[in-house]
N, C-alpha and C positions, 0 to 999 in steps of 0.2 A: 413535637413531631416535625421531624423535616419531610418539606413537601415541595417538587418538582416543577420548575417550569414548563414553560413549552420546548426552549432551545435546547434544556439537558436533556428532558424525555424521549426529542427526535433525535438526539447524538446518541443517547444507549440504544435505543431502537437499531439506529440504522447502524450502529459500531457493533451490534448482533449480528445481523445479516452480512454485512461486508465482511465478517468474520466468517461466516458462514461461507461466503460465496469466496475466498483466501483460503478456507481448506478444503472445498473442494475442488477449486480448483490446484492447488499443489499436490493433492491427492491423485489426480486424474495426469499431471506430470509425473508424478514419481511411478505411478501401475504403464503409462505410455513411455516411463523411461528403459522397461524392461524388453520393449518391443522395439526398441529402435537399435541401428549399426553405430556405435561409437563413432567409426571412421567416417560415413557419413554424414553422422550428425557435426562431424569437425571440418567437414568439407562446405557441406553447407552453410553452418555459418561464419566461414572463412569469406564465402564468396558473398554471402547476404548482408554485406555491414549497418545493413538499418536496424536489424533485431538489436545488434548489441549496440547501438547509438541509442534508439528509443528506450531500450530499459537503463542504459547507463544515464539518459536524460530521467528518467522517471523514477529508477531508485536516489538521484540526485536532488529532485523537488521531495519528496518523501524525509529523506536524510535534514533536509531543510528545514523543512517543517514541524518534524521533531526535537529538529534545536532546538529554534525559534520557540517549540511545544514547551518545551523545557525551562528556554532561560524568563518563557512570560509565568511560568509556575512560578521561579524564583522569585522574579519581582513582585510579585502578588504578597505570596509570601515573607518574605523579608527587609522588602521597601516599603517609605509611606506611599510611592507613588503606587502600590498595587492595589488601593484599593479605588482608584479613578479607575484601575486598568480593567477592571472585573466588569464592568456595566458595559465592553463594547465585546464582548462575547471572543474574545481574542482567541485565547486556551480550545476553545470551541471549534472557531476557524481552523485554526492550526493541525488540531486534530483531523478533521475531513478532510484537507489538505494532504494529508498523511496517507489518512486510508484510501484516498481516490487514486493515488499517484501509486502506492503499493498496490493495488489492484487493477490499473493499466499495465502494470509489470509483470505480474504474475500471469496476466493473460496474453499481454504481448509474446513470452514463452509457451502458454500453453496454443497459441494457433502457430506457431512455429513449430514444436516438436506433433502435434495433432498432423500436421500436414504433408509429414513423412512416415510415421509410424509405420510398421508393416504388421500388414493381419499375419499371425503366429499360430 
């Protein structure tokens, strides 16, 4: 029987909830996408250039991090070095890495379009 450490037990855990809190909140953009003016919303963030600097920075570390997620799966996997590589919790890092940086994104948008919404 496979049995679970501490570090994978707190990565499914909290890759639960950070999933959790990714769809509600794209949930809560997509229902405040219906109440917003398109042309405003392009007005705005024409003139607000930090919204799309921060998430282009933060879906960037994200995108990163899933490489990185990736190419240390490979080496694990199909190099002899992978199996030195397993003990310092890499794959692990990388993951949190990911979700933390996806969910600065997706909130970075959700108090941006929340902030003009109009009650309908």
């Amino acid at each position: 029987m496979y049995t679970m450490n501490f570090v994978e037990m707190f990565l499914e855990i909290y890759n639960a909830c950070a999933a959790s809190i990714i769809i509600f909140l794209t949930g809560q953009i997509v229902f405040l996408m219906h109440k917003v003016d398109r042309d405003l919303l392009k007005a705005k963030l024409f003139l607000n250039d930090a919204v799309l600097q921060w998430t282009w920075i933060y879906i960037s570390i994200s995108g990163a991090a899933f490489a990185l997620n990736t190419a240390i799966k490979f080496a694990i996997m199909f190099t002899t070095v992978g199996n030195a590589l397993k003990g310092y919790y890499l794959v692990e890092l990388t993951q949190l890495i990911f979700v933390i940086a996806f969910i600065y994104a997706v909130y970075n948008w959700y108090v941006f379009i929340s902030g003009f919404a109009t009650r309908k």
